[in-house]
C-alpha positions in Angstrom: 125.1 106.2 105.2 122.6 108.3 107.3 119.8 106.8 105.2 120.9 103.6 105.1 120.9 104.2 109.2 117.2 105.2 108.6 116.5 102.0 107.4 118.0 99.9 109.6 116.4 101.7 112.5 113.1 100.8 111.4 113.4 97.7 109.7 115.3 96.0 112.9 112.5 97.4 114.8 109.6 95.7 112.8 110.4 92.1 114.2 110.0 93.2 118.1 106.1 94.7 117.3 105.5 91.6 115.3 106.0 89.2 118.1 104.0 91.5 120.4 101.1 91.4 118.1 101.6 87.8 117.9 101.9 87.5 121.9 99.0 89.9 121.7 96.9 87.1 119.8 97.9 84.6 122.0 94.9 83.2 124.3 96.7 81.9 127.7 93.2 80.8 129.0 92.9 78.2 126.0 95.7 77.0 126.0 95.5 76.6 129.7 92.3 74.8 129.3 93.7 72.4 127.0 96.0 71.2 129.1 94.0 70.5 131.8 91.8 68.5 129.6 95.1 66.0 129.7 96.2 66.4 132.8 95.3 68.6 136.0 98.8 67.5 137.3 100.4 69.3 134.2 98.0 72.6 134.6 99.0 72.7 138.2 102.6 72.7 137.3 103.0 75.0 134.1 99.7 77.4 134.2 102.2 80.2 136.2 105.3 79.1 134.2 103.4 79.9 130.8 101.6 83.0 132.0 105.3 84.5 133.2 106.8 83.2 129.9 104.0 85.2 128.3 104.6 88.6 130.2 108.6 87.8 130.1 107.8 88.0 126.4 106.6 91.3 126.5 108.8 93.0 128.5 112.1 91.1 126.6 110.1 92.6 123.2 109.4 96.3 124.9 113.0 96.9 125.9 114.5 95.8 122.5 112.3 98.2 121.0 113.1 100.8 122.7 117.0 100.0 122.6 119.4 102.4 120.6 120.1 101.5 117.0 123.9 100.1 117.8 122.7 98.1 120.4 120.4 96.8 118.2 122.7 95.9 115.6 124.8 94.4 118.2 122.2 92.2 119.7 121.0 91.2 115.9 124.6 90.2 115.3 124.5 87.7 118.4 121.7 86.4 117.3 123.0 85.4 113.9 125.7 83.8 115.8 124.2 82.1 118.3 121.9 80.2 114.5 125.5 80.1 112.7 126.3 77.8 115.8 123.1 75.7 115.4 123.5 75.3 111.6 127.6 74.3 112.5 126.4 71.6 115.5 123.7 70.3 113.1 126.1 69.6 110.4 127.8 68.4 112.7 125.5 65.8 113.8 124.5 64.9 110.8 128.1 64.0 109.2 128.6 61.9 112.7 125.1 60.2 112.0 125.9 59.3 108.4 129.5 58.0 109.6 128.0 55.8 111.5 125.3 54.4 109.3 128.2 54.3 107.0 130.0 51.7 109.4 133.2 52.6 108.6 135.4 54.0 111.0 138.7 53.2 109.2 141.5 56.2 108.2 139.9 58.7 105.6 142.2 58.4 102.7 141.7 54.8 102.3 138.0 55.9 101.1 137.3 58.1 98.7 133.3 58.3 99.9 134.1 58.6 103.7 136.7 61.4 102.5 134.6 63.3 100.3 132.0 64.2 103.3 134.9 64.8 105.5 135.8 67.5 103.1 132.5 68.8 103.0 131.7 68.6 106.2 135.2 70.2 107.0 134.8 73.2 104.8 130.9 74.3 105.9 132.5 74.0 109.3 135.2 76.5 109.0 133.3 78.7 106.8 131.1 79.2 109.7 133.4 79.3 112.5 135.0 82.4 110.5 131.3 83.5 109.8 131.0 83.7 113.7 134.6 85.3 114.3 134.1 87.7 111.7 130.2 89.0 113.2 132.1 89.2 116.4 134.3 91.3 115.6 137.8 88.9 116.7 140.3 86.9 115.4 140.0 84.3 118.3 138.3 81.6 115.6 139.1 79.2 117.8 136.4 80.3 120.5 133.5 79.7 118.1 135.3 76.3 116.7 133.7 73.9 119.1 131.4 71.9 116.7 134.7 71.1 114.7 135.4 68.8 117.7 133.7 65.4 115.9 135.5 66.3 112.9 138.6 66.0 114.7 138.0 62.7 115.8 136.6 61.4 112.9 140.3 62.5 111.6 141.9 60.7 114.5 140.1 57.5 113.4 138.2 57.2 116.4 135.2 54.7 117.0 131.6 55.5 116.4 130.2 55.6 119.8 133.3 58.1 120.9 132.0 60.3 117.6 128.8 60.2 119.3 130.4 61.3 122.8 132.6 63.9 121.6 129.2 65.3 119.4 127.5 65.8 122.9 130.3 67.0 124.3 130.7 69.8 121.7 127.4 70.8 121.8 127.5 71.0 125.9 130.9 73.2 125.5 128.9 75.5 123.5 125.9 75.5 125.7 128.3 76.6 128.3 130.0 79.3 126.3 126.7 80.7 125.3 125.3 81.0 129.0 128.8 82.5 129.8 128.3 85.1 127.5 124.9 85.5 128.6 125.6 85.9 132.5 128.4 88.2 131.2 125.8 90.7 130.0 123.0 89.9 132.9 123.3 93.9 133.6 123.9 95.7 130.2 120.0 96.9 129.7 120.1 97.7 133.5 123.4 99.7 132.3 121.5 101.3 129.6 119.0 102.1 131.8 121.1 104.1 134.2 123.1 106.0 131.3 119.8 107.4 130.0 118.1 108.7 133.0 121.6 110.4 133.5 121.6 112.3 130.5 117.7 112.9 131.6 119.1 114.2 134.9 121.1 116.8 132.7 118.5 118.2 131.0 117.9 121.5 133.1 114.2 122.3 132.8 111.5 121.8 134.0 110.2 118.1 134.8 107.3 118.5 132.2 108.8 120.1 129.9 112.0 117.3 130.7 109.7 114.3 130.2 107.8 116.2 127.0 111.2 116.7 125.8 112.2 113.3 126.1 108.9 112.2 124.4 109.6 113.7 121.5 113.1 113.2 121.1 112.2 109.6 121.0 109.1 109.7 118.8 111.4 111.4 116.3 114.4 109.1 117.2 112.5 105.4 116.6 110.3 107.3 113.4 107.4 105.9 115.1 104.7 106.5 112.2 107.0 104.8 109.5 107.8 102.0 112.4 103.9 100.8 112.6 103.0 101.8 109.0 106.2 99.1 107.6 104.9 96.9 110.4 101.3 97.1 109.2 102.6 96.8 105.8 103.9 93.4 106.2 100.8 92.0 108.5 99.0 93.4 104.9 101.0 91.8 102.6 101.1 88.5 104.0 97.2 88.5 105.0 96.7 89.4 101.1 98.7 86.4 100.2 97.4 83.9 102.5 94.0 84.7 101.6 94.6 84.6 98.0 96.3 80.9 98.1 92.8 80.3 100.5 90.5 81.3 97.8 92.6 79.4 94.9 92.0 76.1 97.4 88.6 76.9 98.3 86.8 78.0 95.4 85.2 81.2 96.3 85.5 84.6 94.6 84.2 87.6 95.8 84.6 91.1 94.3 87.5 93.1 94.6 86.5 96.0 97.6 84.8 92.8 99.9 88.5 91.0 99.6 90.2 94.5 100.1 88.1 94.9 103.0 88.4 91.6 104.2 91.7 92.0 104.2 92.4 95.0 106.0 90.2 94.3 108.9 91.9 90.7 109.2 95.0 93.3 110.3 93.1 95.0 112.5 92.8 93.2 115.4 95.2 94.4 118.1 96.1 97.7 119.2 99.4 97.6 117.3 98.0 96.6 114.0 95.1 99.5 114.7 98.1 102.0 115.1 99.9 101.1 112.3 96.8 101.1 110.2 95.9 104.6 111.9 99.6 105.3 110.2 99.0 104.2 107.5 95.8 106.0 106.7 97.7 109.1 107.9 100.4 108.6 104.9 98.0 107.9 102.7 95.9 111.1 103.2 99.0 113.1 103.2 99.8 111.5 99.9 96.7 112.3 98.6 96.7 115.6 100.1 100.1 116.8 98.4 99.2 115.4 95.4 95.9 117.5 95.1 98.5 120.3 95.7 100.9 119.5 93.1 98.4 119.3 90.2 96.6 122.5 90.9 99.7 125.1 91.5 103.0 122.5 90.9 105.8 121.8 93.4 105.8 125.4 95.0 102.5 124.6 96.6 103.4 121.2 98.2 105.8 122.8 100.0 103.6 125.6 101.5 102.5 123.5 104.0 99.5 123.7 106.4 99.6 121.8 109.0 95.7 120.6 108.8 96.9 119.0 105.8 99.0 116.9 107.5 96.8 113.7 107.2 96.7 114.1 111.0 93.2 114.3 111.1 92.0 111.5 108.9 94.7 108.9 110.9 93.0 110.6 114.4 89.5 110.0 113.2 90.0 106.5 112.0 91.7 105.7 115.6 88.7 107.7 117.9 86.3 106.2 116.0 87.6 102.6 116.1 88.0 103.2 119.8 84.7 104.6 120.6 82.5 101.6 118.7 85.2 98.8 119.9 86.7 97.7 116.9 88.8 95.3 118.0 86.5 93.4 120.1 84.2 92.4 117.3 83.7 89.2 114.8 85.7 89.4 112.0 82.4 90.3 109.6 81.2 92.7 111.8 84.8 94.0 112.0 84.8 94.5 108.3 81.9 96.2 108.0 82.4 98.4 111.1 85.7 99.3 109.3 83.5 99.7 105.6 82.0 102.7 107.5 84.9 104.2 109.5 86.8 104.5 106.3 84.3 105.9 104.4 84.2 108.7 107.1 87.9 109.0 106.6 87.4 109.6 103.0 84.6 112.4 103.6 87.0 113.9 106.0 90.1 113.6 103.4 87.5 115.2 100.5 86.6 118.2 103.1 90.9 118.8 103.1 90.6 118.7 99.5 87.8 121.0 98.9 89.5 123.5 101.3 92.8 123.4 98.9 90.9 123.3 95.6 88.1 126.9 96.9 90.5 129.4 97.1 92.7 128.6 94.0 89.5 128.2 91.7 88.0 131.4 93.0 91.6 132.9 92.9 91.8 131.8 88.9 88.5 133.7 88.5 89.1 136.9 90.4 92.3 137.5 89.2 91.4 137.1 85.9 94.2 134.6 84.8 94.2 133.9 81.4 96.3 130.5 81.9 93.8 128.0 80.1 96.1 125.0 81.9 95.6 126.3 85.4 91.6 126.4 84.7 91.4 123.1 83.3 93.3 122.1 86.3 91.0 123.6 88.5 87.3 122.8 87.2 89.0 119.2 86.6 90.1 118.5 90.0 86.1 120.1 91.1 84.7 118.0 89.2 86.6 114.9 90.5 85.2 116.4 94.0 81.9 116.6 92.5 80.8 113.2 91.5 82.8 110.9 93.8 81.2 111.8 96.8 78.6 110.8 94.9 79.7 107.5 93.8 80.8 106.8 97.3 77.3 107.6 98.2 75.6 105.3 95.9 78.0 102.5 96.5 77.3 102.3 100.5 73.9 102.1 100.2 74.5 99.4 97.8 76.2 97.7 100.7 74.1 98.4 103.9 70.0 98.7 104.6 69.6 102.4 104.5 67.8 103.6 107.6 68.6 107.6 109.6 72.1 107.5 110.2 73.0 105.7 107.1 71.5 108.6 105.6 73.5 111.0 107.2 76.4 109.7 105.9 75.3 109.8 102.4 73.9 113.7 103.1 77.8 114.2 104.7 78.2 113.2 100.7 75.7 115.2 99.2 77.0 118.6 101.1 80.5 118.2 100.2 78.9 118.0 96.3 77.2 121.0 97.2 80.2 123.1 98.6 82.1 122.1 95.2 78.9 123.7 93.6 78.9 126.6 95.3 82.3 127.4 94.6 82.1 126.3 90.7 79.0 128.7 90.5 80.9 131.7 91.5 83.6 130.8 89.8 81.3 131.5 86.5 80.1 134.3 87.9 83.4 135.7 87.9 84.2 134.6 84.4 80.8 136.3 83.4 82.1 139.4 84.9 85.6 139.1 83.0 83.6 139.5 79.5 80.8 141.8 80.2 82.1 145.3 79.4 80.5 146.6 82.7 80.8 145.4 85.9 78.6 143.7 87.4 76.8 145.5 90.4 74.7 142.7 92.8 77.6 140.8 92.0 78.7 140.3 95.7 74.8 139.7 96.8 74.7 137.0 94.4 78.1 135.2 96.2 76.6 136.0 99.3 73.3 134.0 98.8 75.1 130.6 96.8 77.1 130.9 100.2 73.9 131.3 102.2 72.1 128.3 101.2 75.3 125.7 101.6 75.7 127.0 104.9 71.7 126.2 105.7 71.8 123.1 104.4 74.6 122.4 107.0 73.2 123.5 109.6 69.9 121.2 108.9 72.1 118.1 108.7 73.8 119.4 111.8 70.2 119.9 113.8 68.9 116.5 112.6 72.1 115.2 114.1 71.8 116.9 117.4 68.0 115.9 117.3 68.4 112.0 116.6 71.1 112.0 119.1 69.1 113.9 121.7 66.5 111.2 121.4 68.3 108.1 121.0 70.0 109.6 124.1 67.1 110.0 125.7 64.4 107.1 124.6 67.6 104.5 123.8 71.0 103.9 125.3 72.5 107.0 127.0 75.9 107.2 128.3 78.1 110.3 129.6 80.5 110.0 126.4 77.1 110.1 124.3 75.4 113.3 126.3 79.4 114.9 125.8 79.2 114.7 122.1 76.4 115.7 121.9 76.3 118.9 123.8 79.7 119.5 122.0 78.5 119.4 119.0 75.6 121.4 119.7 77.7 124.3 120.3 80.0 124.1 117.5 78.3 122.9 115.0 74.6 124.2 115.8 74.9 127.5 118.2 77.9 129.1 116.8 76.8 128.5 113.2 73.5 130.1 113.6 75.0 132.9 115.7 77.7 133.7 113.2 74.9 133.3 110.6 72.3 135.7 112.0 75.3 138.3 112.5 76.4 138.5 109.1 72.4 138.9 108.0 71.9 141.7 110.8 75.5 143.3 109.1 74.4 142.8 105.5 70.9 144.6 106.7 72.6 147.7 108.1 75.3 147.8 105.6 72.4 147.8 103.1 70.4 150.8 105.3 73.4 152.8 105.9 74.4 152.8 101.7 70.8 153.7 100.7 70.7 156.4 103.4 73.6 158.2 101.8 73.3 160.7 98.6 74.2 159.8 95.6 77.2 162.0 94.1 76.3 164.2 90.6 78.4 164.3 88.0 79.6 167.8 88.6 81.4 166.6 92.2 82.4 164.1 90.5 83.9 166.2 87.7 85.3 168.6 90.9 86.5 165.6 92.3 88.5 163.8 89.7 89.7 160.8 91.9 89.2 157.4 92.5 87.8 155.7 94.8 90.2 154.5 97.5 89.1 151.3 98.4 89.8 149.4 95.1 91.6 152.3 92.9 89.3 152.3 89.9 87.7 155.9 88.5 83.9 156.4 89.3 81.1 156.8 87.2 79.2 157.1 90.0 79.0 157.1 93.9 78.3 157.8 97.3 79.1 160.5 99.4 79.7 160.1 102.8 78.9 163.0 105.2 82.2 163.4 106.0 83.0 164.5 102.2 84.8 161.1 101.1 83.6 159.5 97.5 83.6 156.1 97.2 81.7 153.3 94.7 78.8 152.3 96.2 79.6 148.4 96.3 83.0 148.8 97.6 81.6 151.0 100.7 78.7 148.3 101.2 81.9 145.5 101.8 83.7 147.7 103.5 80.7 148.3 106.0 80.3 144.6 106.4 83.6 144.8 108.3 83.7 147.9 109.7 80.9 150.9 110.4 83.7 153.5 110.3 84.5 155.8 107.0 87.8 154.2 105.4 89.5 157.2 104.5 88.7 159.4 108.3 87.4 156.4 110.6 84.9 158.8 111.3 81.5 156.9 111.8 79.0 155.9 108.7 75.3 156.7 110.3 72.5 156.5 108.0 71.1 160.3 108.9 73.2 163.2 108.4 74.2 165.3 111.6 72.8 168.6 112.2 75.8 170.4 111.2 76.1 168.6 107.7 76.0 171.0 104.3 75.4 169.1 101.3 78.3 171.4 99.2 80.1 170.5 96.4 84.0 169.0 97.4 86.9 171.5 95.5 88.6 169.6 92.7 91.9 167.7 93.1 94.8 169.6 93.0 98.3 169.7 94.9 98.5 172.7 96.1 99.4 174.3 99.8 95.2 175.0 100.0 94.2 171.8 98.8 97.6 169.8 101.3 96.1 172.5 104.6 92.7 171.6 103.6 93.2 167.6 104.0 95.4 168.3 106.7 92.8 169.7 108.9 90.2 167.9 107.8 92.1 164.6 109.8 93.7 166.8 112.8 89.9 167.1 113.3 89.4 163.9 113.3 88.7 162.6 117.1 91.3 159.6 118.1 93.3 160.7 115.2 97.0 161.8 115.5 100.6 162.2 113.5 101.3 158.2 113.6 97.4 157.8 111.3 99.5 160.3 108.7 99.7 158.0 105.2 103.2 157.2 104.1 105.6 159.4 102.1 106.2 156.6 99.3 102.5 155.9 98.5 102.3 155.8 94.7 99.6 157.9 93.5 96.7 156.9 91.3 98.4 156.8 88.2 101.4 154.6 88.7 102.3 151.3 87.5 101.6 149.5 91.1 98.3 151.2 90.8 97.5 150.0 87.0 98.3 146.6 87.8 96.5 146.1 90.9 93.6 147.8 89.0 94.0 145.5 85.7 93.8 142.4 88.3 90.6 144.0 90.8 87.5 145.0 89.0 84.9 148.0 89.8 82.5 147.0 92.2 84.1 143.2 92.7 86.4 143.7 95.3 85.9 140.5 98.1 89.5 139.9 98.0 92.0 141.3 100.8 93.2 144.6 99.4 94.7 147.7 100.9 93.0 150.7 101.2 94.6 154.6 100.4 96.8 154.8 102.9 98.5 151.2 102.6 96.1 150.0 105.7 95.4 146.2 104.9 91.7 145.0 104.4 89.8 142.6 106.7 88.2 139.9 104.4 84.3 139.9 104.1 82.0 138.3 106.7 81.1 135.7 104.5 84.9 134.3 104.8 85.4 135.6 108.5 82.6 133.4 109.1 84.5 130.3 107.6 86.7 130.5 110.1 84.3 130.8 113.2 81.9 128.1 112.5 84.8 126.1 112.2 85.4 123.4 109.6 82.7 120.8 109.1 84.9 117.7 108.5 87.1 118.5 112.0 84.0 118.4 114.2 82.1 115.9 111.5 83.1 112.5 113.3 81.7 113.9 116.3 78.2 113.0 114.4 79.5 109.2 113.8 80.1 108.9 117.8 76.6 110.3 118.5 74.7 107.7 116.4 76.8 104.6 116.4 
């Protein structure tokens, strides 16, 4: 039963928005104008009745909608009454119409023609009158038995022009009854009214908090995206149909996308209907979204859920932009291909969500070394979907419009989002290159860093030619505070930060770089005398570094860590690329476990500076040869490490610049439709 409540609460609501879009559509002023083209006399007396029919409208359609489902229910229930009582009069009138065309007003049974409708006539009657009783909710049949009145004096054998009297008179009783009933209820939504700002009265907190509170009790209560995307459904459905049956009369065929179009921004031309499609679009992308999920890692990722992957976005770009370039006040062609390009930005944006699911699980597949063949086809098939249909999408608009700058910014919107999917498919390989070369590959993580380095300028180029056109169009064409806003928004975001966050990374890289070639190179006796690992990703050395506070560690793995940090991981101690003057290069003792070696380590970090008994490492660290250690070191190769891992002492890595600066600049299809506003 609570779902079939569901659907009653939004289906019963569906009928109130669709005579507000119609009242919406509605032009007064016409109408208006055509009456006075008959008669000035009739303008002067109905011009204010119509306009406060029109506004009575609305506020009659606002309050049902925001009624509670019983009284809904209730006032749907009256309403079907109130046409069971129509269909009973009509009948009604009818039988008495045909009685006396008939011309005979003799007793029934003498005819078996003039009994047969009687019958009829009789039994429609009383089905309904029960009809009425039983929606009601009484057993007081009698009360909804007026139209049964002509009937009875048919039955009585009364003449035709009394029939005719006593069908008035029925009709007028149940006029009467009806405005009874009405006066009867004058004050329930004034009532209603009263109850709920009661209960609002006994909410104790605060009045923003009270009226936020209430705001989104409701929004959950009426299901308000499901409301306007059924509503918008329907307006859909029927536009669809009508212009099918006008096609089949006229003659003309266009292609499939035009008629799709067409069609769409037919239902587009109020603020509801742009809601409900903003809905709409919303489920849709969500749909899309959570499928995307589901074929790369099954039904436990749909339901790790993020809430950027909400279809939010796409349903909030699709509305700002159809309110910036005035949608709804435009021709229906220029409507449609308005709408051509808003949705096309919706679907760049919906791609970006995609890409940012599909990155880390590919990269994942090829860093951890997963040997699932299913899960990589699943991958490099869903990359290679987001590889060539942004450029399809590309190739089809500028089938469709004259291609001039912005037009082409669009399409390079396209071309980037190809690019990122390139990016991430070409270190993919470079991590299955790694997984069958018997060594490790060293300049591996300069490699990554560079195919990351050129996406990132060529988004920053598309993102100063924006700021540049805009700038001038500002400037030398139209300018407007919203425009200048935008603009100097995006400026920072997408422009300043970006080249800030890039030029930092470079400047770390460059010093990480210094400090690792500053540093001597460990022989293979310490190393022998040594006999560890190294303690950032757990795998023996071959070779390394030694740091001039005596710690080992492979040369790659130090670099990363120094991208992050320009402390030593094991004493915090700082890296610096000369020695100090108290430095001896001597060779470190060998491993071992006894009271020398534990006083040795000991004092090494109570000298430390900053350093005291809560920096001590855990009791229950597993040491380098246990089974925690051999898997992690099975799944992380030598050298490879750009993955969060911990270090020795169970501390958890920060990730690498290169993905810190993801999160800075910002994602590109968030601040993306801020480019659309600029040059539209």
């Amino acid at each position: 039963m609570p779902r079939l409540e569901d659907v009653a609460n939004i289906v019963l609501r569906v009928p109130c928005i669709l005579v507000l879009d119609l009242l919406y559509k509605c032009d007064i002023d016409s109408f208006t104008e055509h009456l006075r083209a008959k008669n000035e006399d009739m303008l002067f007396k109905y011009k204010y009745i119509i306009w406060n029919l029109y506004y009575l409208g609305h506020v009659i359609n606002a309050v049902v909608l925001v009624l509670p489902l019983r009284h809904i229910i209730k006032l749907y229930l009256h309403i079907l009454t109130t046409l069971l009582f129509y269909v009973g009069h009509h009948i009604s009138k009818d039988y008495v119409h045909g009685e006396v065309q008939y011309g005979y007003d003799g007793a029934l049974y003498l005819d078996s023609q003039a009994f047969n409708r009687f019958v009829s006539s009789l039994t429609s009657q009383v089905i309904l009158s029960t009809l009425c009783a039983f929606l009601m909710k009484t057993r007081k049949v009698w009360l909804f038995s007026a139209h049964l009145l002509p009937l009875l004096a048919r039955l009585c054998a009364m003449p035709h022009d009394t029939l005719l009297l006593v069908n008035s008179f029925s009709t007028v009783l149940t006029g009467i009854g009806v405005a009874m009933f009405l006066l009867s209820n004058l004050f329930v939504p004034y009532r209603l009214a009263r109850a709920a700002y009661s209960e609002l009265l006994q909410l104790e907190v605060i009045e923003l908090y009270r009226l936020l509170a209430v705001t989104i009790s409701l929004w959950n209560q009426f299901a308000v995206p499901v409301l306007f995307s059924v509503f918008w459904s329907v307006l859909f459905v029927v536009q669809l149909c009508s212009y099918s049956v006008t096609n089949n009369t006229t003659g003309s065929h266009e292609g499939v996308l035009f008629f799709l179009l067409t069609s769409v921004s037919e239902c587009c031309v109020t603020p509801y209907s742009l809601l409900g499609l903003t809905s709409v679009v919303s489920y849709l992308g969500l749909g899309l979204l959570n499928l995307t999920k589901f074929y790369l890692g099954g039904y436990t990722a749909v339901q790790n859920d993020n809430v950027m992957h909400r279809g939010v976005t796409e349903g909030v770009t699709l509305l700002l932009l159809a309110l910036q370039t005035g949608l709804l006040d435009m021709q229906a062609l220029q409507r449609t291909f308005l709408l051509s390009i808003i949705l096309f930005i919706v679907v760049t944006s919906t791609l970006q969500s995609m890409i940012e699911i599909t990155d880390p699980i590919i990269l994942a597949l090829g860093a951890s070394r997963n040997r699932s063949l299913w899960k990589h086809f699943r991958g490099l098939s869903m990359c290679l979907v987001l590889l060539v249909f942004p450029g399809y999408m590309a190739y089809k608009i500028s089938q469709f419009f004259h291609m001039d700058f912005w037009l082409l910014i669009l399409v390079s919107s396209c071309m980037l989002t190809s690019l990122q999917v390139t990016g991430t498919l070409l270190i993919y390989f470079l991590f299955m290159v790694e997984l069958f070369c018997s060594d490790p590959i060293d300049s591996l993580d300069e490699i990554i860093y560079w195919v990351n380095a050129v996406s990132r300028v060529l988004e920053f180029v598309v993102a100063l030619c924006v700021v540049a056109y805009g700038t001038w169009e500002s400037l030398f064409g139209e300018w407007s505070w919203m425009g200048a806003s935008v603009i100097i928004i995006h400026c920072y975001f997408n422009v300043w930060l970006r080249a800030q966050t890039g030029w930092r990374s470079f400047l770390l890289r460059q010093e990480a770089a210094k400090k690792i070639n500053s540093l001597p190179r460990a022989t293979a006796n310490q190393l022998q005398q040594h006999n560890d690992v190294c303690a950032i990703c757990f795998q023996e050395m071959s070779s390394a570094v030694l740091t001039y506070c005596g710690h080992f560690f492979h040369g790659n793995c130090l670099r990363k860590w120094l991208y992050v940090q320009e402390t030593c991981p094991m004493c915090h101690q700082a890296i610096r690329p000369t020695p100090p003057e108290d430095f001896q290069a001597a060779p470190t003792p060998s491993r071992g476990t006894g009271p020398g070696r534990e006083e040795e380590r000991r004092g090494s970090r109570d000298q430390t500076p900053g350093r005291d008994d809560t920096h001590q490492p855990p009791d229950n660290l597993p040491s380098p040869g246990s089974s925690d250690q051999q898997e992690e070191t099975e799944s992380l190769g030598e050298g490879t490490s750009g993955f969060d891992r911990k270090d020795r002492i169970g501390r958890p890595r920060r990730k690498p610049v290169q993905e810190e600066e993801k999160v800075i600049r910002g994602d590109y299809k968030y601040i993306y439709f801020l480019n659309i506003l600029t040059i539209i």
